[in-house]
VEXVO-160954 format. One record per atom (N, C-alpha, C, CB): residue in three letters; x, y, z. Coordinates in steps of 0.1 Angstrom, whole numbers, padded with zeros to 4 digits, always signed. Glycine has a CB too. Layout:
BEGIN
alaXYZ/...
END
This chain:
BEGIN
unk+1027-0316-1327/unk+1018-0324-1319/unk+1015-0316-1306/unk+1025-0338-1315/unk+1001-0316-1303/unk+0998-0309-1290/unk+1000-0316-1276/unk+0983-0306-1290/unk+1002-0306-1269/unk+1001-0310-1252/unk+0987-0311-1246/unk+1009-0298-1242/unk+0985-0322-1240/unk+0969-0321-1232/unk+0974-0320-1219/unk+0958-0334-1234/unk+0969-0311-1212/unk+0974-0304-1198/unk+0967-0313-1191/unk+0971-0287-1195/unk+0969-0319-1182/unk+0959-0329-1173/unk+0953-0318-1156/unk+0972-0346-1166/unk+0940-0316-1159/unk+0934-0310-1152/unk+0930-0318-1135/unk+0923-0306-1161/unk+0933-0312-1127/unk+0929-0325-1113/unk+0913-0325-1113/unk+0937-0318-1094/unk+0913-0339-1107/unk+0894-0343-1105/unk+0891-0330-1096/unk+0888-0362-1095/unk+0880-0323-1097/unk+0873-0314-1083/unk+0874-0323-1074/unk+0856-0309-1084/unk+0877-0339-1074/unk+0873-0346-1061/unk+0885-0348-1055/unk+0866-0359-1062/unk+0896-0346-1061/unk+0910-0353-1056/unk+0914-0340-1046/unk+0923-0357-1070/unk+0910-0334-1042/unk+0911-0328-1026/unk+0904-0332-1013/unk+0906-0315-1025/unk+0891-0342-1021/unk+0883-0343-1004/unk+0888-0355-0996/unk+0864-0345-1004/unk+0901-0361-1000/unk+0908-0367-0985/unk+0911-0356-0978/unk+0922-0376-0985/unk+0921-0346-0986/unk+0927-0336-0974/unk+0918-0329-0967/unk+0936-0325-0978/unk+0906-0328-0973/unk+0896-0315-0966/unk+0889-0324-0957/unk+0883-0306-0977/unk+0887-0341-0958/unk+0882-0351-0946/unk+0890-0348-0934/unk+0885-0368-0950/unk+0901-0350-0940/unk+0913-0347-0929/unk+0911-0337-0922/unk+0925-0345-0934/unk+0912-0328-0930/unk+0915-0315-0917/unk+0897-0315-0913/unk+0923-0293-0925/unk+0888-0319-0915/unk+0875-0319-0908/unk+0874-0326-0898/unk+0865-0322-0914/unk+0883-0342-0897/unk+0883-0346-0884/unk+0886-0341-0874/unk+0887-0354-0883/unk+0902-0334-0882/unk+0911-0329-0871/unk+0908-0318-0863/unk+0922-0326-0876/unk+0903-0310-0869/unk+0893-0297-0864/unk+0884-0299-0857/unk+0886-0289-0872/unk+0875-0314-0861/unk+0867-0320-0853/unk+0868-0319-0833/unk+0869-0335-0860/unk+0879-0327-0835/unk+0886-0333-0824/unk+0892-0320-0818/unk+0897-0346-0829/unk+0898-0311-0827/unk+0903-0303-0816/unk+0897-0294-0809/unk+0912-0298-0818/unk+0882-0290-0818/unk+0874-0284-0816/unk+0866-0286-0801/unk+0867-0285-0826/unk+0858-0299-0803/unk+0857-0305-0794/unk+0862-0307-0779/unk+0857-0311-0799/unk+0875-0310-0779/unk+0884-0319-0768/unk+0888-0298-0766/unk+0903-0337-0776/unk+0888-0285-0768/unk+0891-0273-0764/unk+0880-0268-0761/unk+0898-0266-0772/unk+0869-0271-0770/unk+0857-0265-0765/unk+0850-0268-0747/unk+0846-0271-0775/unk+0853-0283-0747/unk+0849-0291-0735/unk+0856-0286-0720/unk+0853-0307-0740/unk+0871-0287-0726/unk+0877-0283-0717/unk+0878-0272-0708/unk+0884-0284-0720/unk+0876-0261-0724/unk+0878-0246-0719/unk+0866-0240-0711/unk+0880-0237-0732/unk+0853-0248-0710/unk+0842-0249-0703/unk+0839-0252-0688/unk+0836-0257-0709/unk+0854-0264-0688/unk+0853-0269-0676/unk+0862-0261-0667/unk+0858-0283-0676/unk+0872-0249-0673/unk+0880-0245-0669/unk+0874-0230-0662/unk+0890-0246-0679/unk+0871-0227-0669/unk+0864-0213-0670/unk+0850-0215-0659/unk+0858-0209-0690/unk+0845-0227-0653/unk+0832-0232-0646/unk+0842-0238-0633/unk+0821-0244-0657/unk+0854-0239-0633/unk+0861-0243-0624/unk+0871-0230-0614/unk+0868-0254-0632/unk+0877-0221-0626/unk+0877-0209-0621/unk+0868-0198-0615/unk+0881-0206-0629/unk+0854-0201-0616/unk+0845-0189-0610/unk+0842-0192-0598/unk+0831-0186-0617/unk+0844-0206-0597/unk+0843-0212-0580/unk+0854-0211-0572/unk+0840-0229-0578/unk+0861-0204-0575/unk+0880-0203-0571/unk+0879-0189-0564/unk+0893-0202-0586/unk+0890-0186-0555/unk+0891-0171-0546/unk+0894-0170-0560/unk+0901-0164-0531/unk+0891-0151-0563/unk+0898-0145-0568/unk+0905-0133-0566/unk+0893-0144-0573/unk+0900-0128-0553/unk+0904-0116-0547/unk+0906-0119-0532/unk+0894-0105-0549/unk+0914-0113-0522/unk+0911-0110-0509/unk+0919-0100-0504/unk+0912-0121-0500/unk+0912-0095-0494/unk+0919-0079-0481/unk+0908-0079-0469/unk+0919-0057-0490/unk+0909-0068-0462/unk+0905-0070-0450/unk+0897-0054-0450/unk+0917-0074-0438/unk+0888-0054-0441/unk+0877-0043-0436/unk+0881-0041-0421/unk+0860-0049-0436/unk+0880-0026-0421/unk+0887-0020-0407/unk+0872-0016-0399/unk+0900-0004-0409/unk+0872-0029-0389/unk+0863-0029-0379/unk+0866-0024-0365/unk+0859-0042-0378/unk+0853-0023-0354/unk+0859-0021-0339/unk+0865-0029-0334/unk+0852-0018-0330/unk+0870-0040-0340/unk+0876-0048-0335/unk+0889-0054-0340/unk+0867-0056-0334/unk+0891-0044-0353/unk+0904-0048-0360/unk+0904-0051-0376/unk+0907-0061-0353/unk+0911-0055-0378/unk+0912-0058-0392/unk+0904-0073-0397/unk+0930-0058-0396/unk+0894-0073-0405/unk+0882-0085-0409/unk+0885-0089-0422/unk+0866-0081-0410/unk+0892-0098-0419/unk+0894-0107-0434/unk+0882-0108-0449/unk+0895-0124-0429/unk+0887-0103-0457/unk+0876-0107-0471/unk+0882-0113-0478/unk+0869-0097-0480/unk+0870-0122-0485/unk+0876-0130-0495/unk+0866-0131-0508/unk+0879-0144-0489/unk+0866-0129-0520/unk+0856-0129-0530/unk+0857-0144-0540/unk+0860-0115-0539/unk+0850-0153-0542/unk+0854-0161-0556/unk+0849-0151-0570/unk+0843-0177-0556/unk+0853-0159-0578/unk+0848-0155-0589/unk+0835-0150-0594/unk+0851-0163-0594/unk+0824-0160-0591/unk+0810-0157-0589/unk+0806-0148-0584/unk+0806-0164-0584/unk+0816-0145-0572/unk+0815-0130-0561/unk+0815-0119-0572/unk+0831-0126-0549/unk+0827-0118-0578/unk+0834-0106-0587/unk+0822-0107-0603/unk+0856-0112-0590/unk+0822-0118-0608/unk+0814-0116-0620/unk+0804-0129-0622/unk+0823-0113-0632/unk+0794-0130-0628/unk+0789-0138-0633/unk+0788-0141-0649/unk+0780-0136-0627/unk+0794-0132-0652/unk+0794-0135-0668/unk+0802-0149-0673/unk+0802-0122-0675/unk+0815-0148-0664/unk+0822-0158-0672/unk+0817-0174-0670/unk+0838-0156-0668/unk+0807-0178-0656/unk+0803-0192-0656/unk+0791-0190-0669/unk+0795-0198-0638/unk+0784-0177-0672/unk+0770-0186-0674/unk+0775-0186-0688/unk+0752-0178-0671/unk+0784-0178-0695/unk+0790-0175-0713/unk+0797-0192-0710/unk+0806-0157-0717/unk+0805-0199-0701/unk+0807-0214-0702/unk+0795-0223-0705/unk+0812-0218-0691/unk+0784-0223-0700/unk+0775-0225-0702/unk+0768-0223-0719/unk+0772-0220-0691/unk+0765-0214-0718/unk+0760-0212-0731/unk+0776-0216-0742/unk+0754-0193-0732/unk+0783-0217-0739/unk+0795-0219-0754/unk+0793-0235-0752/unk+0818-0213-0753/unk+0792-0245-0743/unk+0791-0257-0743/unk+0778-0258-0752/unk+0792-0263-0730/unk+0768-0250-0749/unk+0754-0257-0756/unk+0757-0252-0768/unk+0738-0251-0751/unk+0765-0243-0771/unk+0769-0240-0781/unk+0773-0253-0790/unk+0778-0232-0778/unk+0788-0255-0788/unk+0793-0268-0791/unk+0783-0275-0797/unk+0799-0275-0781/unk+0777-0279-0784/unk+0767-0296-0790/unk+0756-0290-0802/unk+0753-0305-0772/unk+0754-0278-0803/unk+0742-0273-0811/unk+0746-0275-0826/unk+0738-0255-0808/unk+0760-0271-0825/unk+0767-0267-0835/unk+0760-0282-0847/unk+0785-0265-0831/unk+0760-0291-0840/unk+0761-0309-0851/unk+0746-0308-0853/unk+0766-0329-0841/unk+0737-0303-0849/unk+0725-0304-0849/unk+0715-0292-0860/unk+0723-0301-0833/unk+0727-0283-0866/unk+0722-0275-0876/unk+0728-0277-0888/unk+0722-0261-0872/unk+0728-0268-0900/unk+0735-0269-0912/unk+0739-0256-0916/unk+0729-0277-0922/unk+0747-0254-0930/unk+0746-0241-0932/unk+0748-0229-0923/unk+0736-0241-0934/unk+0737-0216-0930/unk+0737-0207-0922/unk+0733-0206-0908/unk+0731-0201-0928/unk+0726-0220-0905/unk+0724-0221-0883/unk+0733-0224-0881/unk+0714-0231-0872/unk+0745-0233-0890/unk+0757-0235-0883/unk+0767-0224-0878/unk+0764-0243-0891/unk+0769-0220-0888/unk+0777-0207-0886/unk+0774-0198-0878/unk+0778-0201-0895/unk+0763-0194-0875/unk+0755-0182-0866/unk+0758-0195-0852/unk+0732-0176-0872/unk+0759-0204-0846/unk+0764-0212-0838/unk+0773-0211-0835/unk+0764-0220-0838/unk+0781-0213-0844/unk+0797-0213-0843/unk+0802-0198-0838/unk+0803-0217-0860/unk+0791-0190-0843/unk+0796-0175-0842/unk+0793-0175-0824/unk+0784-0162-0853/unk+0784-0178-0821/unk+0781-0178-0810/unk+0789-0183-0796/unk+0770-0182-0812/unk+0797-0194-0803/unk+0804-0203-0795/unk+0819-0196-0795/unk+0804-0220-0801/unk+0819-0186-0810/unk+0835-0177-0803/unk+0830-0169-0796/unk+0846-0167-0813/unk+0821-0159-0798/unk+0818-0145-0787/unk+0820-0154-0773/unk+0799-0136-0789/unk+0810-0163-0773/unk+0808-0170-0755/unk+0825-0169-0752/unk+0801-0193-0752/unk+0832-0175-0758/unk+0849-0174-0757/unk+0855-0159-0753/unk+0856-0177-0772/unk+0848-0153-0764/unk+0857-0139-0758/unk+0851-0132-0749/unk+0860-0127-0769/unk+0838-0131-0752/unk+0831-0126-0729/unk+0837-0126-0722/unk+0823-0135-0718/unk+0843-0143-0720/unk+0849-0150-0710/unk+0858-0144-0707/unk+0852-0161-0711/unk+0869-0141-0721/unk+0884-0136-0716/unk+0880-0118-0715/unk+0901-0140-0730/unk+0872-0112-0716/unk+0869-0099-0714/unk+0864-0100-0698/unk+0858-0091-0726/unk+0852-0104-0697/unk+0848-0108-0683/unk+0863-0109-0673/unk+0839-0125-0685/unk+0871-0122-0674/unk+0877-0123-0666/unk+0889-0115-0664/unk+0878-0132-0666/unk+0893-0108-0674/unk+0906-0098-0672/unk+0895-0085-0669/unk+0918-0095-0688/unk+0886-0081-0670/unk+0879-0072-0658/unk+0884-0075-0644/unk+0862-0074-0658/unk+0873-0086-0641/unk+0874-0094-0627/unk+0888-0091-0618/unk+0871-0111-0629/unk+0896-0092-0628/unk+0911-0095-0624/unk+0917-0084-0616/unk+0920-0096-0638/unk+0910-0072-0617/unk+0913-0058-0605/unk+0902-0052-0602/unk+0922-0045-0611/unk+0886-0059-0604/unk+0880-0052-0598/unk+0875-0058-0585/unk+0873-0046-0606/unk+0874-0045-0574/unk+0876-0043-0554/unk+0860-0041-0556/unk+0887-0024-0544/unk+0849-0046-0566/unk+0830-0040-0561/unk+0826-0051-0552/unk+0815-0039-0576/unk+0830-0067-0553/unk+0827-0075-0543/unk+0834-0071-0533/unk+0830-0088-0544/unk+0846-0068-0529/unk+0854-0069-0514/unk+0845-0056-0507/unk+0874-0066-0515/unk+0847-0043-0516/unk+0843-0026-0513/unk+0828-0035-0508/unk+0843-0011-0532/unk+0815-0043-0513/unk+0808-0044-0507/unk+0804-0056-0497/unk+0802-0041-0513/unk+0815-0064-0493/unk+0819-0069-0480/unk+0825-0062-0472/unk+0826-0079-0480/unk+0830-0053-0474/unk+0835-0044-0466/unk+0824-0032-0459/unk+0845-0038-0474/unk+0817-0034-0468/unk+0807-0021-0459/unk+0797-0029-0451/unk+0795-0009-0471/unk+0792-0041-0455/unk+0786-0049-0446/unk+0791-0053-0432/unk+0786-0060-0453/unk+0801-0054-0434/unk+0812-0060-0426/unk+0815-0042-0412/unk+0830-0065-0441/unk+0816-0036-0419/unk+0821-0026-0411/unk+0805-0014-0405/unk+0835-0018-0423/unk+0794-0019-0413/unk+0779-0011-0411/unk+0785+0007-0415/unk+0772-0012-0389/unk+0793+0004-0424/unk+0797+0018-0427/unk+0791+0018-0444/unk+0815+0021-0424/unk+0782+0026-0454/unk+0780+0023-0471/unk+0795+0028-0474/unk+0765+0034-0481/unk+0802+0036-0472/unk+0812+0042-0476/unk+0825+0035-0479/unk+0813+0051-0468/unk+0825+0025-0465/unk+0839+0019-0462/unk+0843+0010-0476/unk+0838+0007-0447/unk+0854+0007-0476/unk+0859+0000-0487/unk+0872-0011-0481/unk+0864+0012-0498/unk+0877-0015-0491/unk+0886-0033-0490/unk+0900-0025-0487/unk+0886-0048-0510/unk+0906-0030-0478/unk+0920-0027-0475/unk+0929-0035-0477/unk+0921-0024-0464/unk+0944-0033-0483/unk+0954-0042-0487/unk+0945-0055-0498/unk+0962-0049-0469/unk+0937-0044-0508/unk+0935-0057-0514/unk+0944-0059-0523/unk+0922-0058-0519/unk+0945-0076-0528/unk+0949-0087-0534/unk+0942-0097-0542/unk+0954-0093-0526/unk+0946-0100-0558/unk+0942-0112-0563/unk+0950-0121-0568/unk+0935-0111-0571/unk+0946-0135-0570/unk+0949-0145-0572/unk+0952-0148-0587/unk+0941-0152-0566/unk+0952-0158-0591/unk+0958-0161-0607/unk+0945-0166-0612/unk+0972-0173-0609/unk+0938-0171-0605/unk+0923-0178-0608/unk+0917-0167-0621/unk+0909-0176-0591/unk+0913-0155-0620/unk+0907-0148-0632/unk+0916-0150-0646/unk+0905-0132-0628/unk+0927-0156-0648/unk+0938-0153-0657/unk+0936-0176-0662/unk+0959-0143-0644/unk+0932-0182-0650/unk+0926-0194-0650/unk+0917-0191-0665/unk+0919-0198-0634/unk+0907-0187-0658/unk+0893-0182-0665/unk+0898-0177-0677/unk+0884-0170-0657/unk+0902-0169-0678/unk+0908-0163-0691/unk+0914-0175-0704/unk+0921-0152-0684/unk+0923-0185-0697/unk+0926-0196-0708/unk+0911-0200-0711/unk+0937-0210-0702/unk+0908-0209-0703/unk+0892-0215-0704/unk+0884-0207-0716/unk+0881-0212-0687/unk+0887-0192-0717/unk+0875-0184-0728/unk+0885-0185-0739/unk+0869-0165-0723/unk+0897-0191-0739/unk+0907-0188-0756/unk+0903-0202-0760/unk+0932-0185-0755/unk+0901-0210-0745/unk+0901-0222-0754/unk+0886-0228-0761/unk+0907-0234-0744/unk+0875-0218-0754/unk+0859-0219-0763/unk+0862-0212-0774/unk+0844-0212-0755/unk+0869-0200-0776/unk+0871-0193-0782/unk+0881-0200-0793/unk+0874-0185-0775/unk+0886-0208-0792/unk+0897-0216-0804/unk+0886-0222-0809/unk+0910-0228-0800/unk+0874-0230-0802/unk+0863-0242-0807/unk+0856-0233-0818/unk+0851-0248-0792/unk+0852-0223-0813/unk+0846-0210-0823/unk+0855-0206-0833/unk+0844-0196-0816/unk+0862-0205-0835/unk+0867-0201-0848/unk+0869-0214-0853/unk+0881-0190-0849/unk+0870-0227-0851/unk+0874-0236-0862/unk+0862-0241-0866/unk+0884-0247-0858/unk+0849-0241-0855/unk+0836-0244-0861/unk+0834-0231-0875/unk+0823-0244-0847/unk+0839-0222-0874/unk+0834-0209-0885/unk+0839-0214-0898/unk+0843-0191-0882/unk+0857-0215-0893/unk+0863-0218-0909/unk+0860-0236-0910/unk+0885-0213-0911/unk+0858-0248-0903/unk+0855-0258-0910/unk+0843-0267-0909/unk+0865-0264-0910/unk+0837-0262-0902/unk+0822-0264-0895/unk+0818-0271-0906/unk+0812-0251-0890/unk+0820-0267-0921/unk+0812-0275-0928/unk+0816-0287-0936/unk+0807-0267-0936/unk+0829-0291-0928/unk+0830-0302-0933/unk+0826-0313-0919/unk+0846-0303-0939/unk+0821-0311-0909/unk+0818-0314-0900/unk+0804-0324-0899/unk+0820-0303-0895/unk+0804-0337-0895/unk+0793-0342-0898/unk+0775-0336-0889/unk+0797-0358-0894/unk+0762-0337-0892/unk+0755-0331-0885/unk+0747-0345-0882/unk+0748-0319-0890/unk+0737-0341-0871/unk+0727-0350-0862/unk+0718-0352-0872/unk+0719-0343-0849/unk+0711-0363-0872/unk+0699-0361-0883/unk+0699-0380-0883/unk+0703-0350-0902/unk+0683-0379-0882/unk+0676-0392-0882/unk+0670-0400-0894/unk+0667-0390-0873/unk+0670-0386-0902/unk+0662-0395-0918/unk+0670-0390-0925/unk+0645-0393-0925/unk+0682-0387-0927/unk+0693-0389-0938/unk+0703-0393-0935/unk+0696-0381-0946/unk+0711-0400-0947/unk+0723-0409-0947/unk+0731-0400-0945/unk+0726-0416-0958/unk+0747-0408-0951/unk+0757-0401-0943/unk+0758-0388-0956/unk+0773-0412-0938/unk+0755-0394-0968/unk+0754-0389-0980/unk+0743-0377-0981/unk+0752-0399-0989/unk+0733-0377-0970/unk+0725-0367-0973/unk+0714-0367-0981/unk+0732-0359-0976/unk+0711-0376-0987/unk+0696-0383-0989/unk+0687-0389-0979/unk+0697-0393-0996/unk+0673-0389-0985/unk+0665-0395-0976/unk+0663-0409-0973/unk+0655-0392-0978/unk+0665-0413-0961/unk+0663-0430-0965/unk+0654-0434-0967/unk+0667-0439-0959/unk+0650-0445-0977/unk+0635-0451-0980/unk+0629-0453-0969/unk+0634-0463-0989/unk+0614-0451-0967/unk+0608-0453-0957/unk+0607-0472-0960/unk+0595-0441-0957/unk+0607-0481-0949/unk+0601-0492-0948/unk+0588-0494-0954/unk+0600-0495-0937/unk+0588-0503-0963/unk+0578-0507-0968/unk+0565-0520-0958/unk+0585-0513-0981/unk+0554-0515-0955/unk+0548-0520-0944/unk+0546-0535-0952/unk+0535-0510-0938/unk+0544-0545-0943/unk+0547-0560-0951/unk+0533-0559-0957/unk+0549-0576-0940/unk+0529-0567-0965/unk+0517-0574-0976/unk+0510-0582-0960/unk+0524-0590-0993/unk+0497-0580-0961/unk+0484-0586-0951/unk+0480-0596-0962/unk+0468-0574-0945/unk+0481-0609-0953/unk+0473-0619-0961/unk+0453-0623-0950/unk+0487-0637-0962/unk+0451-0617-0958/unk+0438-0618-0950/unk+0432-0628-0945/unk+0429-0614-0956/unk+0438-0644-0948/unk+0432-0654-0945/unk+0445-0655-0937/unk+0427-0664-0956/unk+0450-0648-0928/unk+0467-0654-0916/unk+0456-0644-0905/unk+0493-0644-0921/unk+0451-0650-0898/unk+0442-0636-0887/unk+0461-0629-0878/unk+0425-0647-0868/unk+0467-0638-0880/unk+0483-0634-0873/unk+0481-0619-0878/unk+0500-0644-0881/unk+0484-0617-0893/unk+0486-0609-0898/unk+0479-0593-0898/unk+0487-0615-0908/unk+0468-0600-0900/unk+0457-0588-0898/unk+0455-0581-0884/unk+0442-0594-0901/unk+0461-0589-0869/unk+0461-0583-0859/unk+0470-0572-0857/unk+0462-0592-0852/unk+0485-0581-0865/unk+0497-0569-0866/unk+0498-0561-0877/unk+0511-0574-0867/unk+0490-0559-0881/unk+0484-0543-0892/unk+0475-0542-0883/unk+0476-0543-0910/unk+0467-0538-0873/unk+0460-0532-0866/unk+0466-0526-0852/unk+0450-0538-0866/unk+0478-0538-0851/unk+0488-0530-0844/unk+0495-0518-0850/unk+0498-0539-0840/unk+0501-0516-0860/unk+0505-0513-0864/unk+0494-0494-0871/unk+0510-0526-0870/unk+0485-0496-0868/unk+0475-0482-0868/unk+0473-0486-0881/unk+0481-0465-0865/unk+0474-0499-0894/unk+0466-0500-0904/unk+0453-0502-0906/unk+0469-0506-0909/unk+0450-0501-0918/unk+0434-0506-0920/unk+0434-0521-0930/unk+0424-0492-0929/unk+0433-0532-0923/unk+0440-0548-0926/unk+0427-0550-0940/unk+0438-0564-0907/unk+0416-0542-0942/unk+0411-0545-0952/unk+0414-0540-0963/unk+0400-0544-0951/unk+0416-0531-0959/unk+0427-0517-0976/unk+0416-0511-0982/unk+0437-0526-0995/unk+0407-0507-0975/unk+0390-0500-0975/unk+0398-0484-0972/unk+0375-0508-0958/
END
């Protein structure tokens, strides 16, 4: 007597793959958002300070982030539009999105571990400061703020890789299909009874032609 090997349905995986699409969902999201706010909250922060040797003494400098680079606010920027773009395409725009929303991530942490020792903002508060092009930043110092910035770009950068690997279980925007991804039937415009003048006014509201000419 034979064995019949019982084969699993192709379908008896898509709870777990629901599952991990929410969950990716959500964490995608709630790290993308964050790592935006962080990284847009760090460029407004000192990052650096020292002083310029004037005729009058030693002149305090101080740089923010914005001072030192501009890469890492505007790559926040773009990885958030990122994010929201991401529900709004399918497929291959998804992914070229998603792709987009890790790089904005890694900018950020390249950008800000630059920032993190470089003296070209202070060196040019300092020449201002002193009417010397040459002069440069003395006893300079930075803060933890660029290393701030740096989480903010792992955490757009986490949103980016999970949109890559599960983006496509991920629901998208869309006004004329179901959740299933068909079209929904268009509304059928009501029947004009030509003797209701009611009727024939709201088909001409409506941009019809109430005679069917």
């Amino acid at each position: 007597m034979g064995y019949v090997t019982a084969v699993p349905h192709p379908r008896s995986e898509a709870p777990g793959s629901a599952r991990a699409g929410r969950l990716s969902l959500a964490v995608a999201l709630l790290s993308g958002a964050l790592g935006a706010a962080v990284a847009l909250l760090a460029t407004r922060q000192q990052w650096s300070q020292g002083t310029a040797t004037v005729a009058g003494g030693a002149f305090p400098l101080t740089a923010t982030g914005s001072d030192v680079t501009g890469v890492p606010a505007a790559l926040a920027i773009v990885g958030l539009a990122a994010l929201v773009a991401v529900f709004a395409v399918r497929r291959a725009g998804r992914f070229a999105v998603a792709a987009l929303l890790a790089l904005s991530g890694a900018g950020i942490i390249t950008a800000a571990l630059l920032g993190a020792s470089d003296s070209s903002a202070l060196d040019e508060q300092a020449a201002q400061a002193s009417g010397d092009t040459s002069a440069s930043v003395d006893t300079l110092s930075h803060t933890a703020w660029p290393y701030v910035a740096v989480v903010g770009g792992v955490l757009i950068l986490l949103a980016g890789l999970l949109a890559l690997r599960y983006g496509r279980l991920w629901p998208a925007m869309s006004g004329r299909y179901e959740r299933g991804g068909t079209p929904q039937p268009r509304r059928k415009a009501p029947a004009v009874d030509p003797d209701r003048p009611e009727d024939l006014w709201k088909a001409l509201d409506r941009g019809e032609d109430p005679t069917g000419a």
